[in-house]
N, C-alpha and C positions, 0 to 999 in steps of 0.2 A: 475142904477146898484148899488150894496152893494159889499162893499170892506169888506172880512171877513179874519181877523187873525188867521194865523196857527199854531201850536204849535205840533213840531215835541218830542213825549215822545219816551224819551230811559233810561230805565232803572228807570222809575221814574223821571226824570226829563226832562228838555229841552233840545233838543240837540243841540242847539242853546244859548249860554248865551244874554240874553238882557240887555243891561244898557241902560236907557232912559234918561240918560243925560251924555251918552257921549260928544254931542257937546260940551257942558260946562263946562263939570266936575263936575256937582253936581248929586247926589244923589247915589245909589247903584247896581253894576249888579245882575243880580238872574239870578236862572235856574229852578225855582220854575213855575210850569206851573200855578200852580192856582193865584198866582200872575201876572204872566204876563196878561192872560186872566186880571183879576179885571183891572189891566190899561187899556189895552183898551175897555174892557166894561165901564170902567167910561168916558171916550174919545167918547164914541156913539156904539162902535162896539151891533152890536144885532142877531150876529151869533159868533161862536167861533168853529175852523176847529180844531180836531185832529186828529194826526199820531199816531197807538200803531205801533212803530217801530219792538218793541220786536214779538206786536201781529204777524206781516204780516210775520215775520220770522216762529212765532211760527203756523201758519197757525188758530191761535184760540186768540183770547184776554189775554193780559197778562198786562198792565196797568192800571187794572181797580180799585187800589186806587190812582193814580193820577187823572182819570177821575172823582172819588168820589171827590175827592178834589177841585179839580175845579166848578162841580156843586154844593159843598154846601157853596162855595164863590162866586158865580156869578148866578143871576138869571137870563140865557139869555141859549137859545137854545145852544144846544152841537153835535155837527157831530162829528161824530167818523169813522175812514178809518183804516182801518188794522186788518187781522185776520176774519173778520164777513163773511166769504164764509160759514154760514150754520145758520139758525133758531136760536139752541143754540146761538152761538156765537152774535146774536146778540140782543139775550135774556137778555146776560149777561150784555153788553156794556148798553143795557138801564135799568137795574137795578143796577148799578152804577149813571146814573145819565145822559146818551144820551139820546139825544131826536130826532136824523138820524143818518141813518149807509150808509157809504157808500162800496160796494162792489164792488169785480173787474169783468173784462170781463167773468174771465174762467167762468162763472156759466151759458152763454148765450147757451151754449152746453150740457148743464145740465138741459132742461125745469123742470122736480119735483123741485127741489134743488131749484131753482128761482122762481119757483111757492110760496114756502113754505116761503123765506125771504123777499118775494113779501107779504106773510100775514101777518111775522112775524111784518114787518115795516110800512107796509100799504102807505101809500103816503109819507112816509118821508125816503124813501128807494131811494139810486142813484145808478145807474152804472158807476162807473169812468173808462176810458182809454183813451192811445192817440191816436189820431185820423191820426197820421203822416202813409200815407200808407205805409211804411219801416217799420215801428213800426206794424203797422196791420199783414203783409207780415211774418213778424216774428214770429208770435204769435202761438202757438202749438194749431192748431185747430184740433178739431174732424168731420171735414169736407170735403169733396174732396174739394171744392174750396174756396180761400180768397176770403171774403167779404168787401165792402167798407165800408167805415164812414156810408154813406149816408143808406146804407142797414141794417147796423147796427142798426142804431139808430130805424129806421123803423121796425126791430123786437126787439126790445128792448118795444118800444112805443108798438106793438103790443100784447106782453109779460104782460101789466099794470104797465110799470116800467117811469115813470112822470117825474122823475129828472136825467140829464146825469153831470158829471163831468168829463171835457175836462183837460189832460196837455198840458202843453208847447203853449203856444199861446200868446208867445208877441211880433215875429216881426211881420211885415205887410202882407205879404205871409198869411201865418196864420192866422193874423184876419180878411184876407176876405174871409178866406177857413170856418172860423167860420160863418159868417155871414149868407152863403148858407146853414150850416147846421143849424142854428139857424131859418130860416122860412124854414126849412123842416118841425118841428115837433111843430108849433107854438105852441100848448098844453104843452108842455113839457119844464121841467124849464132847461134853460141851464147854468152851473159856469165853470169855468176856473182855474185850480189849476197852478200856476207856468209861469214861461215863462217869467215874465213882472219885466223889473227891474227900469224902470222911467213912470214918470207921462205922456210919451207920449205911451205908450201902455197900461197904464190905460186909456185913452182920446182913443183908437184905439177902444176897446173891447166893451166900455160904447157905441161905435156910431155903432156897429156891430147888436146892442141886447142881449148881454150878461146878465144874472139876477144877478148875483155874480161873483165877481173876489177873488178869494182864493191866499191868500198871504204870506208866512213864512218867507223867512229866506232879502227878501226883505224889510220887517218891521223892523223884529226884530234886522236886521244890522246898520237898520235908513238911507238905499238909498232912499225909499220913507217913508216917512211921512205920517202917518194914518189918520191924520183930514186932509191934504191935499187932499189926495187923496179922499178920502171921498164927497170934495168938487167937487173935479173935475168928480166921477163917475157918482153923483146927483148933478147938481148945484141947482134944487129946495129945496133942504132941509135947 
């Protein structure tokens, strides 16, 4: 499993301040996202997870010289999550400098619409939502009936859509609700955004089959520890 760093952008910066040596007291905090990234890209990270906060508000990309900034300080893949429900928008995100867009549910009801940023992104395209049936139960469908996880994903995968992004899955309950969906769609890469705030629900998700665990404000606060965890999601490396 890959433990990949998130970096929530609002307004141009982090919305999260980082100091990497709080424990100590030495060095400096920042809210510089392209900074943040460059640490843990040097530290091994070789994915780097963004939030356009403004974008998912603005329903369109709105970040997109932070995003620049970051990829022209870091040579490492760039996800980008927020705003990208359409072609354009996620046209834009990777002419900036993304190289996956991750988009939400609502577009599962929209087959054109997800046909189209199904082309725009080709296999580096995810569907993120949570999989908590409340949370499904919830969701404004254009449907007579709620659909499960499990159904979901099965027309998602059906759709050519390869990679899913799960929230909230770090207690126990949930990562073996994960695990059942995870050899549902064994083709299909599955990551985890959130949920996990110690090294034992990093240890949970990595023994479920998880391919990536997506991590923000858990890092960036120093409850877990990046090359730690790192160890523990892969001990081969």
């Amino acid at each position: 499993m890959r433990i990949v760093p998130s970096i929530d952008l609002d307004k141009g910066r982090s919305r999260i301040v980082f100091w990497p040596g709080a424990a100590t007291g030495v060095g400096a905090p920042t809210d510089q996202p392209a900074r943040i990234a460059r640490h843990f890209v040097d530290r091994g990270a070789t994915l780097i997870h963004l939030v356009d906060f403004d974008g998912a508000r603005a329903a369109a990309p709105v970040n997109i010289e932070s995003i620049g900034a970051v990829a022209s300080l870091v040579a490492t893949p760039l996800q980008v999550a927020g705003g990208l429900e359409s072609p354009e928008g996620i046209r834009i995100a990777f002419a900036a400098g993304a190289t996956r867009a991750v988009i939400s549910l609502a577009l599962i009801d929209e087959p054109e619409k997800l046909a189209a940023c199904i082309a725009a992104a080709g296999d580096w395209l995810a569907v993120g939502f949570d999989p908590r049936p409340e949370r499904i139960a919830s969701f404004n469908w254009k449907r007579s009936s709620t659909p499960t996880a499990e159904a979901l994903i099965d027309e998602l995968a059906g759709a050519g859509v390869s990679r899913i992004v799960l929230s909230h899955g770090g207690n126990a309950s949930e990562s073996a609700a994960f695990a059942s969906l995870a050899a549902r769609q064994p083709t299909m890469e599955l990551s985890v955004a959130g949920g996990v705030s110690d090294l034992d629900g990093v240890r949970r998700l990595r023994d479920v089959g998880v391919a990536s665990l997506i991590l923000g404000e858990a890092l960036l606060s120093g409850a877990i520890d990046f090359e730690e965890a790192s160890r523990i999601a892969d001990p081969a490396q």
